[in-house]
N, C-alpha and C positions, 0 to 999 in steps of 0.2 A: 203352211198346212192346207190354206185351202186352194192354191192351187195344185199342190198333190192331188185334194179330193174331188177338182174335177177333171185333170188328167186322168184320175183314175176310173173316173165313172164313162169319158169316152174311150178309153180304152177296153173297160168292160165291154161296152154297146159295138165298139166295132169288131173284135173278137168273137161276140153273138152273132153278130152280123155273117160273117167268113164262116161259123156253126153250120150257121144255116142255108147259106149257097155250096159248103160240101154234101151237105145231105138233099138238098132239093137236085143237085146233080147227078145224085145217087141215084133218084127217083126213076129221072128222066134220062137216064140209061139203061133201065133195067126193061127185060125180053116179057114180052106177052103175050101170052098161048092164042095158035086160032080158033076159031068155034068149034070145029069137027076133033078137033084134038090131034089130027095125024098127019099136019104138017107143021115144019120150024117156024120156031117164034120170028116176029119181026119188028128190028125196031122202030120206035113211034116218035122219034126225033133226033136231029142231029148231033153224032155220037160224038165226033171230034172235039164240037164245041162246048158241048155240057161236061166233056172228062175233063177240057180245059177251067173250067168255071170252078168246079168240084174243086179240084188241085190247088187253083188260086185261093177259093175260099179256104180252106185247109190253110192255105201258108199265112195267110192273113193273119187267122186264127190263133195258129200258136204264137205268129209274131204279135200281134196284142196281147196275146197273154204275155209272154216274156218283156214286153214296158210294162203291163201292167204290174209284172210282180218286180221290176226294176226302179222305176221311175217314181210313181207317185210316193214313198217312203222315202225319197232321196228330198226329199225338199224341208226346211228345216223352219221354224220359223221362232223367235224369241222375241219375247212380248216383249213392253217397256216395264223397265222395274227388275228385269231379269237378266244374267248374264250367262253365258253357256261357254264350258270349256268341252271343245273338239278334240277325240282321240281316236287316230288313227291306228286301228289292227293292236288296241290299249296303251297305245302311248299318245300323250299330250303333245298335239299340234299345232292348234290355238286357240284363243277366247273369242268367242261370236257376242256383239252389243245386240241392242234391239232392230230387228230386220228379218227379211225371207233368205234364206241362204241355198244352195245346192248340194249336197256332197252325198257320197254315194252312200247307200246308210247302211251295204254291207262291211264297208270298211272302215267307214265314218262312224264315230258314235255323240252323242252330243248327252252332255250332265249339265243339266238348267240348275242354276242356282239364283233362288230372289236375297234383291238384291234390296229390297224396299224393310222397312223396320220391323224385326220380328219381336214377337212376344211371349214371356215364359209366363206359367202362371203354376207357381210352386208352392206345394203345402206338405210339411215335415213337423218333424218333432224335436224340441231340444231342449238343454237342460242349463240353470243358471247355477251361480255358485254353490248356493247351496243348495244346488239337488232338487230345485222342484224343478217338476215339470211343463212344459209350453207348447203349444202347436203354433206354428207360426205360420204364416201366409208372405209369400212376395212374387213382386211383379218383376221380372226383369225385363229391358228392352235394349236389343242390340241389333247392331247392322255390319254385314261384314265389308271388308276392304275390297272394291272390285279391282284396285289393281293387284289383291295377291289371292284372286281365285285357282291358278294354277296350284300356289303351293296349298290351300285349304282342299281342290282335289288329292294334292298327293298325301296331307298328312291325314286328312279326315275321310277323304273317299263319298263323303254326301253331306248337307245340312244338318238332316236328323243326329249325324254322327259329332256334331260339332254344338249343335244346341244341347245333347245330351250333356256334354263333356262340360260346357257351360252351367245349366244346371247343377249338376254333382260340382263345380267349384264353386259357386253360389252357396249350397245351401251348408256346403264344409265352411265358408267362410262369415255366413252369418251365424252358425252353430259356436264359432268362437270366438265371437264379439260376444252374443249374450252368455255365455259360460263364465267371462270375466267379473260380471256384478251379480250382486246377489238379487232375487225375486223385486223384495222391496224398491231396490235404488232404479230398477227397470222398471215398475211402473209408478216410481216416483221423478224420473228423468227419461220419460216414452215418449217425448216428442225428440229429444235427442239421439235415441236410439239407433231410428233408421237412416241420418246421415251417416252414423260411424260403418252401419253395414253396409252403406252405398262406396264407402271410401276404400273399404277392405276388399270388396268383390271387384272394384275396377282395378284395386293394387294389384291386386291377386291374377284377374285378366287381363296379363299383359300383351305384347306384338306377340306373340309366339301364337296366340290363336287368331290375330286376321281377322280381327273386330274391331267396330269400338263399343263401349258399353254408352249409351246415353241414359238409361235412368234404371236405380235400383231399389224399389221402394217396399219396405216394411210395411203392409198391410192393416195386421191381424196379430194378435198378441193372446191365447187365453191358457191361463192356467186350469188346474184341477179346479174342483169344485170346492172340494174342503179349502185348500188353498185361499181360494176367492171369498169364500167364509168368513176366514181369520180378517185378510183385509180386511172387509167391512166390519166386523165388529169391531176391529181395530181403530178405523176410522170413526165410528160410530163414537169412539170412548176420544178419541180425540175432539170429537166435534161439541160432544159431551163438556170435556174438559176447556174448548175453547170458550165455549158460553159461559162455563162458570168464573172463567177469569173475565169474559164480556161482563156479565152482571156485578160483579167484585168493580172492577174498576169503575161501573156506572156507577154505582153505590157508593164508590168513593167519592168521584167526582162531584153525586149530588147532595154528599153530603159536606164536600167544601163547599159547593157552590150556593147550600143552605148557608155554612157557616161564616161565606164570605158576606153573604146578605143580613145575615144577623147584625153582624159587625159595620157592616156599613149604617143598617138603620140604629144601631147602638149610638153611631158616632152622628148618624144625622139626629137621634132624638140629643145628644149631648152638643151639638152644634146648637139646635135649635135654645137648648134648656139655657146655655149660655149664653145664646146671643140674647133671649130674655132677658135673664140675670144684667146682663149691660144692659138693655135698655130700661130696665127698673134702677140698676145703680145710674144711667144715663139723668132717669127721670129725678131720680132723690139725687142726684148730682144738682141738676137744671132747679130743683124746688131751693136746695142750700144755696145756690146762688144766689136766686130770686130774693132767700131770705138778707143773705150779707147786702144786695145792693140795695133792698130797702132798708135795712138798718146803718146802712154809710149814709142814705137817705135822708131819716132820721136823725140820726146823729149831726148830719149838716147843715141841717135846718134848725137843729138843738143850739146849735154850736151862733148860728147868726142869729138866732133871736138871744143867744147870751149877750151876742152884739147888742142889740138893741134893748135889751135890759139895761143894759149899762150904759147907752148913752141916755136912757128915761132918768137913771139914778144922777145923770149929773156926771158921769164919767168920759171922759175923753178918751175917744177910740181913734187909735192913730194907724193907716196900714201903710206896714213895713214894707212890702213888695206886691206885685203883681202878679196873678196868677202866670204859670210859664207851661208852654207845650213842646215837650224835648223831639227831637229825631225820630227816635224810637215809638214816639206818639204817649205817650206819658204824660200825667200834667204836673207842674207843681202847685200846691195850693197857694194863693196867695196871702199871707201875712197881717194879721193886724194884733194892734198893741193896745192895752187898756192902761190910764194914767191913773194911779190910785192914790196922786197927790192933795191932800189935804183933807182925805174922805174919810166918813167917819166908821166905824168897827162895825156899824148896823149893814152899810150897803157895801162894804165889804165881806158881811155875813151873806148877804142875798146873792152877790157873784159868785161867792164863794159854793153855795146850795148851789147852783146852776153849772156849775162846773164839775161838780160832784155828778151833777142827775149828768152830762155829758159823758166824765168816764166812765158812770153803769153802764151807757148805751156805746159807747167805744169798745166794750170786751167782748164783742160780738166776732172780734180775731187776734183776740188774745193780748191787745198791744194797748196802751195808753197814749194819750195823746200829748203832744208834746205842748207841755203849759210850765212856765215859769213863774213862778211867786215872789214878792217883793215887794219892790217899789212900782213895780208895775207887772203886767201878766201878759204871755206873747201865746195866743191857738194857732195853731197850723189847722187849717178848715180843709177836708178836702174835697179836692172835686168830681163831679162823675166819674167812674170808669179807673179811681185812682185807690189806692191802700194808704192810708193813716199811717203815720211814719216815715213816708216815702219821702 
């Protein structure tokens, strides 16, 4: 193009040019009266060669016009990003890429088509299951096939005629995707929406229109106003209702989690109340103890001054064995014998009182101590840490 438009601008200038050396030779052959008026004109430069000049300019002239109106429209030129199919006297010749080209542009014709990503930007109306209404908004973006520009000349005849047709299958094909579900499930599943109508319009756009579709995207979604009303109110009684099952369930929760605390301090005052309870039965456990080993104590110390009672009275105390400490760590007491041979009913009376005041202080557990009466009398003494009887 821009060298058409400066072919065209010297061929203007030289055409001007040839104008104007036909008429300045005009000039300069034309007759000029003499002073007195009554004789022939004469002329005032050389005639041959200014009708020559005249004539040449003249032929100049038209012949720059005739490039002018030939040539510089012959030259062609296709940006990058575009593609141009050439037809010859209307019939298709060939596809021109990005370049300057020549062809004569009475019989040449050239239909540019861009070839770089176009853009729809489409706003309709439509209806979902149940009949409410929606204006919807979408973007479409597509780019056509440069190797099948010939056939998108022959079926479509231009761009505009092919984005239309685009369009109008677009907006039929997102019109019955959302017709499928009802108001609610479309703006309760609205981010799913616009794949499915992405997926329908490129199904829909198939080879047959000489595109590919790259993106189809749902916009804009609004219903009526009442419409949009109900939602929210609807919404509003759900959200309503969600709280009240939030508050419900808190309230449950803290009232197990009171209840679970109860019961825990239940079981810890009844842990503690108990473990008291033992250590008071521990204590009167530990004090009855105390009392039986001072009363084996007692009693064993009872038991050997009976010994020595009786050997003051003259009685012969004989021991039968040795005290013994078993395995098990046990002791046996060790044994002694009183001889009550030839003694009289008095100091026999007095062992006898003393063995008595030993079995009061023996029933300290229940058990008597092991004494034999006769000819002579046998105590089992026992020793620390041991049970009378044993």
């Amino acid at each position: 193009m821009a060298i058409g438009i400066v072919l065209g601008l010297l061929f203007a200038l030289l055409m001007a040019a040839g104008i104007v050396v036909f008429f300045l030779g005009t000039k300069k052959t034309s007759k000029l009266p003499r002073g007195n008026g009554r004789t022939p004109a004469v002329e005032t430069t050389n005639k041959p060669l200014w009708k020559i000049l005249r004539w040449a300019g003249l032929g100049a002239g038209v012949l720059f016009a005739l490039l002018l109106f030939f040539i510089p429209g012959s030259f062609h030129t296709v940006n990058a990003g575009e593609i141009a199919v050439v037809k010859h006297l209307g019939d298709i010749k060939s596809v021109r890429t990005a370049g300057t080209y020549f062809d004569f542009w009475i019989t040449e014709e050239y239909e540019v088509y861009d070839a770089k990503v176009q853009t729809l930007d489409i706003r309709d109306n439509a209806y979902s299951l149940d009949a409410q209404t929606m204006d919807i908004c979408m973007t479409v973006q597509y780019q056509i096939d440069t190797s099948k520009v010939k056939e998108i000349a022959t079926t479509y005849g231009s761009l505009e005629a092919l984005s239309a047709k685009i369009r109008s299958v677009s907006i039929e094909r997102a019109k019955s995707v959302l017709s499928s579900d009802s108001a609610m499930k479309i703006i309760e599943t609205r981010e799913s929406v616009s794949p499915k109508v992405e997926t329908a319009i490129k199904s829909a756009i198939s080879e047959s229109y000489y595109v590919t579709i790259n993106t189809a995207v749902l916009t804009n979604i609004d219903f009526s106003d009442a419409f949009e009303q109900t939602v929210e109110q609807k919404m509003i009684a759900e959200q309503q209702q969600l709280q009240a099952q939030y508050e419900a369930e808190k309230a449950k929760i803290e009232a197990e989690a009171a209840a679970q605390v109860a019961k825990i301090k239940a079981e810890a005052e009844l842990s503690v109340a108990k473990l008291a309870a033992e250590a008071r039965i521990a204590a009167a456990q530990g004090d009855a103890k105390a009392q039986v080993e001072i009363a084996k104590a007692e009693a064993r110390a009872t038991k050997l001054k009976s010994l020595e009672v009786a050997r003051m009275l003259g009685f012969e105390v004989i021991k039968v064995s040795e005290e013994v400490k078993n395995d098990d760590g046990t002791i046996v007491e060790a044994e002694y014998e009183i001889k009550f041979d030839g003694a009289s009913d008095e100091k026999i009376a007095v062992i006898a009182e003393y063995l008595k005041y030993i079995e009061y202080l023996s029933k300290w557990n229940g058990e008597l101590p092991d004494v034999i009466t006769g000819d002579s009398a046998t105590i089992m003494i026992p020793m620390p840490g041991t049970t009378v009887g044993q």
